[in-house]
PDB file of N, CA, C and O in Angstrom:
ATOM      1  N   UNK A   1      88.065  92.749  90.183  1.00  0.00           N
ATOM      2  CA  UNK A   1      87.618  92.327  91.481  1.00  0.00           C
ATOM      3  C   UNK A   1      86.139  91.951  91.475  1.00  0.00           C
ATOM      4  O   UNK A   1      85.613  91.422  92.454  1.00  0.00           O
ATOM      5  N   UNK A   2      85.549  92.204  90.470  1.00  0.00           N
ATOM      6  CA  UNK A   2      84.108  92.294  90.112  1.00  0.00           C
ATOM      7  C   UNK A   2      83.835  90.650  90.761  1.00  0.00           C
ATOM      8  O   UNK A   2      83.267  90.352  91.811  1.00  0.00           O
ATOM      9  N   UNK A   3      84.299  89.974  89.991  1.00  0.00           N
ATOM     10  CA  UNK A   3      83.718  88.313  90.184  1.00  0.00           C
ATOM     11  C   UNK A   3      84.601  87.928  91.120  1.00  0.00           C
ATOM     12  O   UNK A   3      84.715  86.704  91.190  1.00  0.00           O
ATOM     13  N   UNK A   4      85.369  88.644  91.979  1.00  0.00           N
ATOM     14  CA  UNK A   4      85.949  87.606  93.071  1.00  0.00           C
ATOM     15  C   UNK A   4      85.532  88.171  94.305  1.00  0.00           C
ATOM     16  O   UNK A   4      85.852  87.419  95.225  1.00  0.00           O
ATOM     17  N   UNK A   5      84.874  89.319  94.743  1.00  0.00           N
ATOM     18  CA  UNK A   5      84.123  89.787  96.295  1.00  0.00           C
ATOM     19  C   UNK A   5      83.096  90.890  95.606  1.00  0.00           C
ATOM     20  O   UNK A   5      82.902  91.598  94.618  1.00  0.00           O
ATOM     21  N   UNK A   6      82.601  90.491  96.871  1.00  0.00           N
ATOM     22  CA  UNK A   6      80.820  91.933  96.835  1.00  0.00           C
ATOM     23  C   UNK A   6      81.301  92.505  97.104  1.00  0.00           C
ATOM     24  O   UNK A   6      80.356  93.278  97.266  1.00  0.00           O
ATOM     25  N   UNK A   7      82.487  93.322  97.551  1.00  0.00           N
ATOM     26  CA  UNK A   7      82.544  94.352  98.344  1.00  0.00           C
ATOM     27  C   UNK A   7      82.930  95.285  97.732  1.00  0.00           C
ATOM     28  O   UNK A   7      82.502  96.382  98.088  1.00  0.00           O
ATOM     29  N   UNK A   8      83.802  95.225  96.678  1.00  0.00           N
ATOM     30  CA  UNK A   8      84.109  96.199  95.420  1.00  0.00           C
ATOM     31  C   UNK A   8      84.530  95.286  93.726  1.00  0.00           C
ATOM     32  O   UNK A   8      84.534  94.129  93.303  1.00  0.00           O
ATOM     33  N   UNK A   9      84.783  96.437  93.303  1.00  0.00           N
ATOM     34  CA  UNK A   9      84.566  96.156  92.208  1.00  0.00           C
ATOM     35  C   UNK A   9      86.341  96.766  91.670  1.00  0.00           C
ATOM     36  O   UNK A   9      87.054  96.136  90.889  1.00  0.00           O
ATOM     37  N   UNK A  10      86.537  97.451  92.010  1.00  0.00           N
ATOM     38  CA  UNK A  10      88.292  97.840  91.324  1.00  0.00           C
ATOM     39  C   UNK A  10      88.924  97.677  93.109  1.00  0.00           C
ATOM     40  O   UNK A  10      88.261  97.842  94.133  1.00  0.00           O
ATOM     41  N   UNK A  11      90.189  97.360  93.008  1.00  0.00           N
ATOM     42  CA  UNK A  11      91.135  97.852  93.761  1.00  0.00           C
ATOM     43  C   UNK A  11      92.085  98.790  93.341  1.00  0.00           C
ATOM     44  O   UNK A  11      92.228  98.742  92.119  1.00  0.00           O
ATOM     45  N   UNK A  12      92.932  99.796  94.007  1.00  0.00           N
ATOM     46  CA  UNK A  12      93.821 100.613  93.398  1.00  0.00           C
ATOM     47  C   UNK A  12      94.896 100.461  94.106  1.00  0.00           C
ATOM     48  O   UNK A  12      94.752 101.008  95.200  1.00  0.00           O
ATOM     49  N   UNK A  13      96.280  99.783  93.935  1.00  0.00           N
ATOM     50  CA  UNK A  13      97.370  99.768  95.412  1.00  0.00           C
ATOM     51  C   UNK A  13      98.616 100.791  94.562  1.00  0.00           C
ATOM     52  O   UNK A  13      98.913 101.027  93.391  1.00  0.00           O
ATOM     53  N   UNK A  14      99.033 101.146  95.743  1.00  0.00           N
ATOM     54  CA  UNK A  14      99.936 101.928  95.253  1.00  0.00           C
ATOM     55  C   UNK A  14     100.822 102.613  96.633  1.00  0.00           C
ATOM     56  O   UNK A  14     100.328 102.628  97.760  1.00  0.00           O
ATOM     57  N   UNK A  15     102.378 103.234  96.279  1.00  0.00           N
ATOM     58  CA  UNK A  15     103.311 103.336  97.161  1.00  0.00           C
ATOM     59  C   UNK A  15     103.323 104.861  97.314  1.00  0.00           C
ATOM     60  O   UNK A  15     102.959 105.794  96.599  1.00  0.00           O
ATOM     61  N   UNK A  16     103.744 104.779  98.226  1.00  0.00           N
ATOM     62  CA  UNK A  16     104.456 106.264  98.494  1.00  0.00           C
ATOM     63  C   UNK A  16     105.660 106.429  99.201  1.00  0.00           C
ATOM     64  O   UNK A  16     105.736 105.552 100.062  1.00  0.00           O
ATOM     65  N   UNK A  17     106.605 107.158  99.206  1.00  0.00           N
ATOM     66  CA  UNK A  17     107.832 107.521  99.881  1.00  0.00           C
ATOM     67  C   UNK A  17     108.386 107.496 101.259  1.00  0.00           C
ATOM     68  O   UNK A  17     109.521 107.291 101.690  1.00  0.00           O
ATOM     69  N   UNK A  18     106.862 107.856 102.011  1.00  0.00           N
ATOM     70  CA  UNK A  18     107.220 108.349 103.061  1.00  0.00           C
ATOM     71  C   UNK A  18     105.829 109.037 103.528  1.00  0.00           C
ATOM     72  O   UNK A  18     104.942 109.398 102.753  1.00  0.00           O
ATOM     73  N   UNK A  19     105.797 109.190 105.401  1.00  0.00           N
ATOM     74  CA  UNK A  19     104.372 109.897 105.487  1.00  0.00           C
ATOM     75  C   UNK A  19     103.726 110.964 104.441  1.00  0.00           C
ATOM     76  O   UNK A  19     102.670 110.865 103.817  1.00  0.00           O
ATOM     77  N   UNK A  20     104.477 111.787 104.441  1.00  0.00           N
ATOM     78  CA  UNK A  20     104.175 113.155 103.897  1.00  0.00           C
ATOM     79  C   UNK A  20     103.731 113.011 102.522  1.00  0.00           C
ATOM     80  O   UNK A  20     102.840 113.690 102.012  1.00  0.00           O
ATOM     81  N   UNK A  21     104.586 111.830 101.777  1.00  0.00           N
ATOM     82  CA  UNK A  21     104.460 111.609 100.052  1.00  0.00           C
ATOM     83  C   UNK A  21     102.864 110.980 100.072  1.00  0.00           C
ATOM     84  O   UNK A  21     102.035 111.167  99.181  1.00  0.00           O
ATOM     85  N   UNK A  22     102.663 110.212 101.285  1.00  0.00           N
ATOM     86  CA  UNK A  22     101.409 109.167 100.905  1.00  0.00           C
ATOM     87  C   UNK A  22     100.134 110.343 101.495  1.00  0.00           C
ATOM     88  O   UNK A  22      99.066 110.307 100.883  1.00  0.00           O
ATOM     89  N   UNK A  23     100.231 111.061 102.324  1.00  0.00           N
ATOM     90  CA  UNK A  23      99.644 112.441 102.973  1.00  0.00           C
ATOM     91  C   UNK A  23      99.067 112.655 101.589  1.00  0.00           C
ATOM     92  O   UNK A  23      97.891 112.402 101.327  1.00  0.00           O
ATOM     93  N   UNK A  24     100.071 113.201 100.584  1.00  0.00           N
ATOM     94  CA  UNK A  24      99.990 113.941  99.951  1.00  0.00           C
ATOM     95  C   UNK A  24      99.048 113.245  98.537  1.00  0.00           C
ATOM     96  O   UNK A  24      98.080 113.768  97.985  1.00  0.00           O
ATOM     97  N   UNK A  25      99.643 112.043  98.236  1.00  0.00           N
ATOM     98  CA  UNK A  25      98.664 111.186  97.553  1.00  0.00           C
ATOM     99  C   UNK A  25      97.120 110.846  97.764  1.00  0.00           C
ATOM    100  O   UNK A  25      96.381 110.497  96.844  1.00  0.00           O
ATOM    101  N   UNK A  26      96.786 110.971  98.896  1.00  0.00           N
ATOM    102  CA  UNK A  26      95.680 110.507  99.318  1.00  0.00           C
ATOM    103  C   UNK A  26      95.051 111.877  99.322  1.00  0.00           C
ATOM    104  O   UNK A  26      93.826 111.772  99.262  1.00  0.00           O
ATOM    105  N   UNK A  27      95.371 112.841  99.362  1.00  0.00           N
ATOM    106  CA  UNK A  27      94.934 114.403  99.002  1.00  0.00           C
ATOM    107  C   UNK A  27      94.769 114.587  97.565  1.00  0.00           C
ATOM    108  O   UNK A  27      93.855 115.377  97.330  1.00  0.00           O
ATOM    109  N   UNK A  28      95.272 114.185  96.653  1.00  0.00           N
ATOM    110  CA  UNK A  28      95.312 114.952  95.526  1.00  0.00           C
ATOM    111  C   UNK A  28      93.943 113.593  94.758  1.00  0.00           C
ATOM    112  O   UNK A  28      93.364 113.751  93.683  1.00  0.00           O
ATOM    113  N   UNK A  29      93.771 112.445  95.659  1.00  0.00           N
ATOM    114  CA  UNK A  29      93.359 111.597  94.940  1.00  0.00           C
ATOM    115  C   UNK A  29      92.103 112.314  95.376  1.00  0.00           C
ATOM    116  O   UNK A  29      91.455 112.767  94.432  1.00  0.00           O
ATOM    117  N   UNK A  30      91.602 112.527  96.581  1.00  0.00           N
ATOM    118  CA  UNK A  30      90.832 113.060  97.069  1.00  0.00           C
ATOM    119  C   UNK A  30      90.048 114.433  96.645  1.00  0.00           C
ATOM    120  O   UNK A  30      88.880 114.794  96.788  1.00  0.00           O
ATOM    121  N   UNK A  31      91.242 115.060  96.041  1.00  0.00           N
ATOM    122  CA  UNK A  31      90.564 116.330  95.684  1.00  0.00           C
ATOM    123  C   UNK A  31      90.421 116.932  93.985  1.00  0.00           C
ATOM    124  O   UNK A  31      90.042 117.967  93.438  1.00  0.00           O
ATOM    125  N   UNK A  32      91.115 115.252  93.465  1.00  0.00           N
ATOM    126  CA  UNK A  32      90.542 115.002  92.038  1.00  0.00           C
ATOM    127  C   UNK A  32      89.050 114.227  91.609  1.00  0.00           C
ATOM    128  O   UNK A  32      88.301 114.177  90.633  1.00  0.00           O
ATOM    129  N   UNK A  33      89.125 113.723  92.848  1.00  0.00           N
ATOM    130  CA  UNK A  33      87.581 112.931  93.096  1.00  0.00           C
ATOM    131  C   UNK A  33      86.401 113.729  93.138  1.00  0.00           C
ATOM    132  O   UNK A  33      85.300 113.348  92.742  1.00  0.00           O
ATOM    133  N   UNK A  34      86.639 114.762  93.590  1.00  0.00           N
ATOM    134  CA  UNK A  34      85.895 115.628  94.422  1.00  0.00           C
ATOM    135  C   UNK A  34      85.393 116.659  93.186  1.00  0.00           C
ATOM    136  O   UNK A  34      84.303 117.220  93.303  1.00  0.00           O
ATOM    137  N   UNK A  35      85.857 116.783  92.529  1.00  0.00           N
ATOM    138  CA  UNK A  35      85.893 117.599  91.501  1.00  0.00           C
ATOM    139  C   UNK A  35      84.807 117.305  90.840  1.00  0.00           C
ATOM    140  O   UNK A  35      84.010 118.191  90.530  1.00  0.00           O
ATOM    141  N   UNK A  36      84.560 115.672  90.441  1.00  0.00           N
ATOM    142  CA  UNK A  36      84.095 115.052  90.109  1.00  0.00           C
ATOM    143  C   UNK A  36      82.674 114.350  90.871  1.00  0.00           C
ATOM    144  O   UNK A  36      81.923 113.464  90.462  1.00  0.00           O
ATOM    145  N   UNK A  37      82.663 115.140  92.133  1.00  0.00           N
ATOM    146  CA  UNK A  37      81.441 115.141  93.053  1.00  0.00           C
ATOM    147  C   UNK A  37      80.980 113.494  93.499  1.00  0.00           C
ATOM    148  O   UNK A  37      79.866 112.973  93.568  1.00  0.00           O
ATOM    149  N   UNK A  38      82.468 112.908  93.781  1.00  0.00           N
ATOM    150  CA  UNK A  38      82.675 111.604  94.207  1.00  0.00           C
ATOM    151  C   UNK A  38      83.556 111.582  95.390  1.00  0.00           C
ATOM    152  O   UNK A  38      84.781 111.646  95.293  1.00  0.00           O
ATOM    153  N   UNK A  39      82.955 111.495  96.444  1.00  0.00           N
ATOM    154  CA  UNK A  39      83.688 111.823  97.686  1.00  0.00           C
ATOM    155  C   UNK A  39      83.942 110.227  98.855  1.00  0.00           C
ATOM    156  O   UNK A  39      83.100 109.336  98.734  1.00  0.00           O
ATOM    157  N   UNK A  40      84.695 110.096  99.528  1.00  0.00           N
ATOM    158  CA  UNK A  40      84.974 108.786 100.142  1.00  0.00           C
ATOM    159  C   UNK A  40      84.209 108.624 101.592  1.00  0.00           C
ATOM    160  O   UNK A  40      84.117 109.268 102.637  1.00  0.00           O
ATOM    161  N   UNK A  41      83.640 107.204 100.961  1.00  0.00           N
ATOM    162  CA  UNK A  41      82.269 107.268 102.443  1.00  0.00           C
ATOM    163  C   UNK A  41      83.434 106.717 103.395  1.00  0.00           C
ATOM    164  O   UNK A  41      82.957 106.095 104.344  1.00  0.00           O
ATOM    165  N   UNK A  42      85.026 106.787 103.396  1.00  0.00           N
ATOM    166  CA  UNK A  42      85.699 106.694 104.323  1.00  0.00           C
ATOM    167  C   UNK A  42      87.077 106.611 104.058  1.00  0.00           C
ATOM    168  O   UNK A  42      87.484 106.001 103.069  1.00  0.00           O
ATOM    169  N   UNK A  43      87.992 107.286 105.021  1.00  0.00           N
ATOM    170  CA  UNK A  43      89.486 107.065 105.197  1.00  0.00           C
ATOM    171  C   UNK A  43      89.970 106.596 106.218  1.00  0.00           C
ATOM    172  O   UNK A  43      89.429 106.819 107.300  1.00  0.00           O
ATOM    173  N   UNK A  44      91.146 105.804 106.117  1.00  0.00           N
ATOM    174  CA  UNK A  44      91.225 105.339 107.333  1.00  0.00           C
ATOM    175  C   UNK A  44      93.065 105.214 107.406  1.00  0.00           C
ATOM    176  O   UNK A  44      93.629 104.664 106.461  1.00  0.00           O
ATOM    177  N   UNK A  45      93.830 105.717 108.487  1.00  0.00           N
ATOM    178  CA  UNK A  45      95.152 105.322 108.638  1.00  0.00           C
ATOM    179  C   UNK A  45      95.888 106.737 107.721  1.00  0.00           C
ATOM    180  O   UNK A  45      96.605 106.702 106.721  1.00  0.00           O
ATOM    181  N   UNK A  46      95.524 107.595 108.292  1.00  0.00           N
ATOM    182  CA  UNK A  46      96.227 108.894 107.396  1.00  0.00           C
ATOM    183  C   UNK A  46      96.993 109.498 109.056  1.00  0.00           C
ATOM    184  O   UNK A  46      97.515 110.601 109.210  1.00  0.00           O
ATOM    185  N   UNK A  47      96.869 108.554 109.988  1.00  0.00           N
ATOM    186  CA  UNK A  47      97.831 109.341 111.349  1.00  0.00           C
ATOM    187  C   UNK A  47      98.841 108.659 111.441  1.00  0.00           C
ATOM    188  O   UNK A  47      99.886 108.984 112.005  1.00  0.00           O
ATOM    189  N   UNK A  48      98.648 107.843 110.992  1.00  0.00           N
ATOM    190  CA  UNK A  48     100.354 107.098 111.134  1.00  0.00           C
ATOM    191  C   UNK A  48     101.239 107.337 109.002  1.00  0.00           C
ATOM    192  O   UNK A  48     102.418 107.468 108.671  1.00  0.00           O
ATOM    193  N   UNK A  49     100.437 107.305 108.462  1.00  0.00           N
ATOM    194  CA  UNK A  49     100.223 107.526 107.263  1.00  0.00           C
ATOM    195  C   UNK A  49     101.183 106.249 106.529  1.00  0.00           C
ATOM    196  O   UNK A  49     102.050 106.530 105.701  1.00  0.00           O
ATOM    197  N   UNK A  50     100.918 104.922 106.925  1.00  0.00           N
ATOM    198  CA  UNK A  50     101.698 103.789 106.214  1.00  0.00           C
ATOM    199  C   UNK A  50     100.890 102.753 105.451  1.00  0.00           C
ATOM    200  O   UNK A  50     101.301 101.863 104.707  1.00  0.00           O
ATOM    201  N   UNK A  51      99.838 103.019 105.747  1.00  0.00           N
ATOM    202  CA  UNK A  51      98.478 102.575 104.828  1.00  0.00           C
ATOM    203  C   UNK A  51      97.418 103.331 105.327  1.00  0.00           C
ATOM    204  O   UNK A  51      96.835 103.168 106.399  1.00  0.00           O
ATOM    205  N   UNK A  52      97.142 104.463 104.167  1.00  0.00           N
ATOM    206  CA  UNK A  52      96.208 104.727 104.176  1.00  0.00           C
ATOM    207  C   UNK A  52      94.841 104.078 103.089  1.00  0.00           C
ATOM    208  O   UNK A  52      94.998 103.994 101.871  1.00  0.00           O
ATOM    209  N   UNK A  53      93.782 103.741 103.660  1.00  0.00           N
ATOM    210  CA  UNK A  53      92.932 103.048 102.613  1.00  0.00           C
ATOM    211  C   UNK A  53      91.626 104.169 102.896  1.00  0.00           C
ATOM    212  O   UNK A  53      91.251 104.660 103.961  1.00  0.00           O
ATOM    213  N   UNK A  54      91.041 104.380 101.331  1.00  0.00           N
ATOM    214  CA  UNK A  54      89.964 105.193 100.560  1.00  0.00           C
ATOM    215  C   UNK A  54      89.333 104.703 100.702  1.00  0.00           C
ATOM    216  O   UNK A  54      89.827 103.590 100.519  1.00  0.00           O
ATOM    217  N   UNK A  55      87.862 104.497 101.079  1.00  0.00           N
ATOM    218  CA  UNK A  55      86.873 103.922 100.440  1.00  0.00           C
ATOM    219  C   UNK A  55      86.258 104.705  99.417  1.00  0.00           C
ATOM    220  O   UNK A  55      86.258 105.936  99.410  1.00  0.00           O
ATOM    221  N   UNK A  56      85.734 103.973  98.555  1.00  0.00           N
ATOM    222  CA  UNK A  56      84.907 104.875  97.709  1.00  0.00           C
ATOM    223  C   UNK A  56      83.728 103.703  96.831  1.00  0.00           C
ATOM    224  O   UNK A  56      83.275 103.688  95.687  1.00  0.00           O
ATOM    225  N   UNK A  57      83.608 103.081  97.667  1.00  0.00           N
ATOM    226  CA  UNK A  57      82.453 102.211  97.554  1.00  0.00           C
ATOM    227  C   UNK A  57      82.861 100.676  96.391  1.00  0.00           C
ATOM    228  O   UNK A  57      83.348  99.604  96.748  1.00  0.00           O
ATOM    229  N   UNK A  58      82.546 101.003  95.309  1.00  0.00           N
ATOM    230  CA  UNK A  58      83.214  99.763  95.205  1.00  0.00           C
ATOM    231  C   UNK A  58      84.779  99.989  94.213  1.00  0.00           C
ATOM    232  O   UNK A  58      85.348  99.251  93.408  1.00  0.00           O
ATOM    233  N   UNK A  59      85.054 101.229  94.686  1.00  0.00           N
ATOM    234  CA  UNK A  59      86.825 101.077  94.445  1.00  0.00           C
ATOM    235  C   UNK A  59      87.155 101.381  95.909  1.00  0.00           C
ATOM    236  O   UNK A  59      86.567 102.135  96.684  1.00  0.00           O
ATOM    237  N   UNK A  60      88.099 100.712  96.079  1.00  0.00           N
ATOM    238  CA  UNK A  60      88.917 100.965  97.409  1.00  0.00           C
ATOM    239  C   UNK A  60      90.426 101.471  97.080  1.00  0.00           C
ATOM    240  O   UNK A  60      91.180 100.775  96.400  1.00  0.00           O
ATOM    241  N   UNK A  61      90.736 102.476  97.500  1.00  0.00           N
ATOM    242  CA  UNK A  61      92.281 102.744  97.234  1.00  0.00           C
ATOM    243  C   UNK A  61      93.019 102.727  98.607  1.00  0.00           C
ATOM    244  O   UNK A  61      92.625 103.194  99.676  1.00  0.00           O
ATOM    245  N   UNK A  62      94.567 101.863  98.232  1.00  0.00           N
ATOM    246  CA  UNK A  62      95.279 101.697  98.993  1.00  0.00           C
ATOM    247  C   UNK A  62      96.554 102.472  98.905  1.00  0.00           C
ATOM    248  O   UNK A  62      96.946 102.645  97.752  1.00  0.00           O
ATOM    249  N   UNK A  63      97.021 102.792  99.508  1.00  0.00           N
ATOM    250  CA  UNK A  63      98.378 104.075  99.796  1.00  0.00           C
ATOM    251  C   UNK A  63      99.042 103.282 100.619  1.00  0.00           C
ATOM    252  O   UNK A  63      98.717 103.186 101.803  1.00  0.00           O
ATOM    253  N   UNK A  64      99.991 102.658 100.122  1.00  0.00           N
ATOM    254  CA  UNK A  64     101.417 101.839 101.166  1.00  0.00           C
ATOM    255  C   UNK A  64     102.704 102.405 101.363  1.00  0.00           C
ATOM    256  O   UNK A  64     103.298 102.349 100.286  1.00  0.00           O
ATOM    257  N   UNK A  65     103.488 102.984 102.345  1.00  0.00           N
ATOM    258  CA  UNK A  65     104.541 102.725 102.341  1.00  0.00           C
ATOM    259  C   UNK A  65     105.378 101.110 101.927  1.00  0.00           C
ATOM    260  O   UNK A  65     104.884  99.989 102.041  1.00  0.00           O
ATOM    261  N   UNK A  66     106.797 101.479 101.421  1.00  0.00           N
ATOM    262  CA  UNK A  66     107.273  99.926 100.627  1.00  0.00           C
ATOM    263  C   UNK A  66     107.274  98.908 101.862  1.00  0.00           C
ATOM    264  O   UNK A  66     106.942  97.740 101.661  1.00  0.00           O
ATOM    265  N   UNK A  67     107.621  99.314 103.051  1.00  0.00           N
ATOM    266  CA  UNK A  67     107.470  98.357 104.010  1.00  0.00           C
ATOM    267  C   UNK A  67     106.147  97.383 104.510  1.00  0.00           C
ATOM    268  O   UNK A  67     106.130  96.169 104.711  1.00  0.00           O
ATOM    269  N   UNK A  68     105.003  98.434 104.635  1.00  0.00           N
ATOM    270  CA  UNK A  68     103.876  97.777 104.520  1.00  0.00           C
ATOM    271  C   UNK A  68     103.722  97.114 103.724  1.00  0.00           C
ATOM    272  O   UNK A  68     103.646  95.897 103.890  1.00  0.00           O
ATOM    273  N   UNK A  69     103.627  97.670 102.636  1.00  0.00           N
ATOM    274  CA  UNK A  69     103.079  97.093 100.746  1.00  0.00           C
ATOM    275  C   UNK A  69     103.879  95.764 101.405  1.00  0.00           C
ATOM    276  O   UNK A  69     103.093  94.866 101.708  1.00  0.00           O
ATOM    277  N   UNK A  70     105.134  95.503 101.652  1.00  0.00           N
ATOM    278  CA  UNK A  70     106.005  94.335 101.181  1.00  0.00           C
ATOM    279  C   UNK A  70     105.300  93.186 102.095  1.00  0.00           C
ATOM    280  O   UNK A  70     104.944  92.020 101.922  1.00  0.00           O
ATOM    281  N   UNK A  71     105.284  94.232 103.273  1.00  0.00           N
ATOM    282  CA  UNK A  71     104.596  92.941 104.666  1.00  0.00           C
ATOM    283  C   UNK A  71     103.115  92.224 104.196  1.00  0.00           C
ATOM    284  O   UNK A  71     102.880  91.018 104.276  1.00  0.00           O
ATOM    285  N   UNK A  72     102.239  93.200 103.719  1.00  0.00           N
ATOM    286  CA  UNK A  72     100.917  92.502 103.494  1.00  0.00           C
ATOM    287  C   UNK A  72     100.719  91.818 102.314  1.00  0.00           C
ATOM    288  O   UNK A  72     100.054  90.810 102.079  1.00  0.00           O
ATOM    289  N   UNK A  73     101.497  92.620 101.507  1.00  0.00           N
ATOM    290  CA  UNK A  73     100.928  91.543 100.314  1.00  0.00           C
ATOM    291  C   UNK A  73     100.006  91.406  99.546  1.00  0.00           C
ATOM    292  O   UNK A  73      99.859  90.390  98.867  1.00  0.00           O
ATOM    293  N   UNK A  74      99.141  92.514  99.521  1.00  0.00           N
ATOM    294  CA  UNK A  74      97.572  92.567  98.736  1.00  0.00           C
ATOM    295  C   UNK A  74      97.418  91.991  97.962  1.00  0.00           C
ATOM    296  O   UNK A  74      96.349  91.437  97.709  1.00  0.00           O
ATOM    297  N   UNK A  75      98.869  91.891  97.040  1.00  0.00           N
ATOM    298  CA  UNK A  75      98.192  92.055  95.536  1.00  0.00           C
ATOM    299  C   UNK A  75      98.413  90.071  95.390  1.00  0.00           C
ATOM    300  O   UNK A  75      98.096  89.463  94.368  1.00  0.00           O
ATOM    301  N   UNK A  76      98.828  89.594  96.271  1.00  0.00           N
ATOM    302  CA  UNK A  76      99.115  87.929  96.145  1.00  0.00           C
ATOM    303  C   UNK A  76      97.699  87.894  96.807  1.00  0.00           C
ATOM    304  O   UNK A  76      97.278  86.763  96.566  1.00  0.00           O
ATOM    305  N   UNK A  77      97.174  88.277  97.208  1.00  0.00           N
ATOM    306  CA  UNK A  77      95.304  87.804  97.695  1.00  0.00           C
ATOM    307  C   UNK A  77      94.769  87.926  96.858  1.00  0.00           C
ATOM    308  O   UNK A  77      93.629  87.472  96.952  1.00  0.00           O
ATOM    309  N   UNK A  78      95.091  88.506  95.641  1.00  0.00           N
ATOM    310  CA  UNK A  78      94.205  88.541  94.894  1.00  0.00           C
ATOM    311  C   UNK A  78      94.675  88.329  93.196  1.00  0.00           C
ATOM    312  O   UNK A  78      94.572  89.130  92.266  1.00  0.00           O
ATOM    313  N   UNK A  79      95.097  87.246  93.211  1.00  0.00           N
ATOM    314  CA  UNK A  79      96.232  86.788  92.226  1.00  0.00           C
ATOM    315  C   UNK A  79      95.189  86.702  90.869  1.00  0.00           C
ATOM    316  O   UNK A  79      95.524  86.954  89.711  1.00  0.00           O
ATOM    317  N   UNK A  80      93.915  86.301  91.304  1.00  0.00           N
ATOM    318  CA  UNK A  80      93.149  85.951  90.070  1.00  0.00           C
ATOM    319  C   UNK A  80      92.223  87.458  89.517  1.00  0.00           C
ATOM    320  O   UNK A  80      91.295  87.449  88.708  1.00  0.00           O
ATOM    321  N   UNK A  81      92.810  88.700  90.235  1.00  0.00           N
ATOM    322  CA  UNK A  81      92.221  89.740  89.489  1.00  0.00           C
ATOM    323  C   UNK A  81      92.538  90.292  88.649  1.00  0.00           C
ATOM    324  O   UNK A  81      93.465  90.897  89.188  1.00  0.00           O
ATOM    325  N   UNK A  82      92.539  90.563  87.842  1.00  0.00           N
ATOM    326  CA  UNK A  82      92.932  91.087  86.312  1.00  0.00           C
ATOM    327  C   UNK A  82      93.272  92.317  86.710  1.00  0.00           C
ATOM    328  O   UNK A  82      92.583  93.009  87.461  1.00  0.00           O
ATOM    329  N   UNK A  83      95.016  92.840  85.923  1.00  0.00           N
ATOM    330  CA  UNK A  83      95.620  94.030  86.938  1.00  0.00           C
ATOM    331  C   UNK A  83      94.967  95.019  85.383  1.00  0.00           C
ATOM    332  O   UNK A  83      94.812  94.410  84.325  1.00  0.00           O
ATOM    333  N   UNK A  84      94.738  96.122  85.456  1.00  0.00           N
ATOM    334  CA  UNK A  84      94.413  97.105  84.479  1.00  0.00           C
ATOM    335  C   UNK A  84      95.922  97.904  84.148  1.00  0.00           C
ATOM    336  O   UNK A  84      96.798  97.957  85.011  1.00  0.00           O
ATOM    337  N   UNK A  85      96.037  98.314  83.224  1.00  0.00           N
ATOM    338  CA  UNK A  85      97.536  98.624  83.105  1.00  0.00           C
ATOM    339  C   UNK A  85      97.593 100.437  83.386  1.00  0.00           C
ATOM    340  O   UNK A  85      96.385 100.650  83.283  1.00  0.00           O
ATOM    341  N   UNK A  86      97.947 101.228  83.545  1.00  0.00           N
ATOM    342  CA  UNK A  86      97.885 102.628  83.810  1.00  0.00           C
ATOM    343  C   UNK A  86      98.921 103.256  83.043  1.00  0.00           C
ATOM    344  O   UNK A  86     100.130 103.148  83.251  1.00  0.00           O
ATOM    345  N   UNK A  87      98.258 104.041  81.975  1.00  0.00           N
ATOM    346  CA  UNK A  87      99.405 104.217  81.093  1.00  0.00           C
ATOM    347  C   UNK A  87     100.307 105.623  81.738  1.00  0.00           C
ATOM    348  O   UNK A  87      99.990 106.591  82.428  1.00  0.00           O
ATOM    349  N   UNK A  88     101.513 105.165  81.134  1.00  0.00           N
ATOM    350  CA  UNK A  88     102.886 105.834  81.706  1.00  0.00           C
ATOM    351  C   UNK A  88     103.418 105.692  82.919  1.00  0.00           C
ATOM    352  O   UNK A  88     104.155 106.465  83.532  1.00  0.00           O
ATOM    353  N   UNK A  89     102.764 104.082  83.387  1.00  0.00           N
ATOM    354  CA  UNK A  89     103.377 103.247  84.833  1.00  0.00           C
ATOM    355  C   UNK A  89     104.101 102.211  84.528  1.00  0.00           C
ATOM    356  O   UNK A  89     103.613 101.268  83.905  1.00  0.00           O
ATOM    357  N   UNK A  90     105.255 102.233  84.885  1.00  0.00           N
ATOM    358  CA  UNK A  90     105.501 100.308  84.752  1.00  0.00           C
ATOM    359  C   UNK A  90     105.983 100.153  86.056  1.00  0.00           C
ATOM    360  O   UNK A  90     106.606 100.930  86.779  1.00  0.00           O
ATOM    361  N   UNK A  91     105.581  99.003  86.231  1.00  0.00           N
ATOM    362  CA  UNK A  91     105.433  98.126  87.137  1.00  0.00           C
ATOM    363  C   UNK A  91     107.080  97.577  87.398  1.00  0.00           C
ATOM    364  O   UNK A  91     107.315  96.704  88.233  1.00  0.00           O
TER     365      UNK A  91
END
């Protein structure tokens, strides 16, 4: 994302099950961060819990339910960013 916006530098998208699963994601991301004395200058959408988005300055993490994820579409906005691969994920 580096050379395609100022505003960050990684994106992170990713699904969850259901309120409670993405609740729960956005907690553990949160309190692995934290560990690490990297905390989010913001959260936003953890009351309805169908996108919740992290800030964390120039990574932003996204938490979708499949319905959202499918409706918005992130990852086609940003077709020219180079995806990083996460080992023991496939896509």
């Amino acid at each position: 994302m580096k050379s395609l916006t100022s505003f960050a530098d990684y994106f992170v998208i990713c699904s969850g099950e259901n309120p409670v699963h993405i609740k729960a994601l956005s907690e553990e991301i949160e309190e692995r961060l934290s560990k690490n004395k990297v905390r989010p200058m913001g959260v936003e959408g953890l009351g309805a819990a169908r996108w919740v988005l992290m800030d964390y300055g120039d990574i932003i993490v996204h938490i979708f339910d499949e319905d959202t994820r499918d409706f918005y579409q992130l990852e086609k906005l940003w077709l020219d960013a180079p995806k990083i691969p996460i080992k023991g994920y496939k896509e």
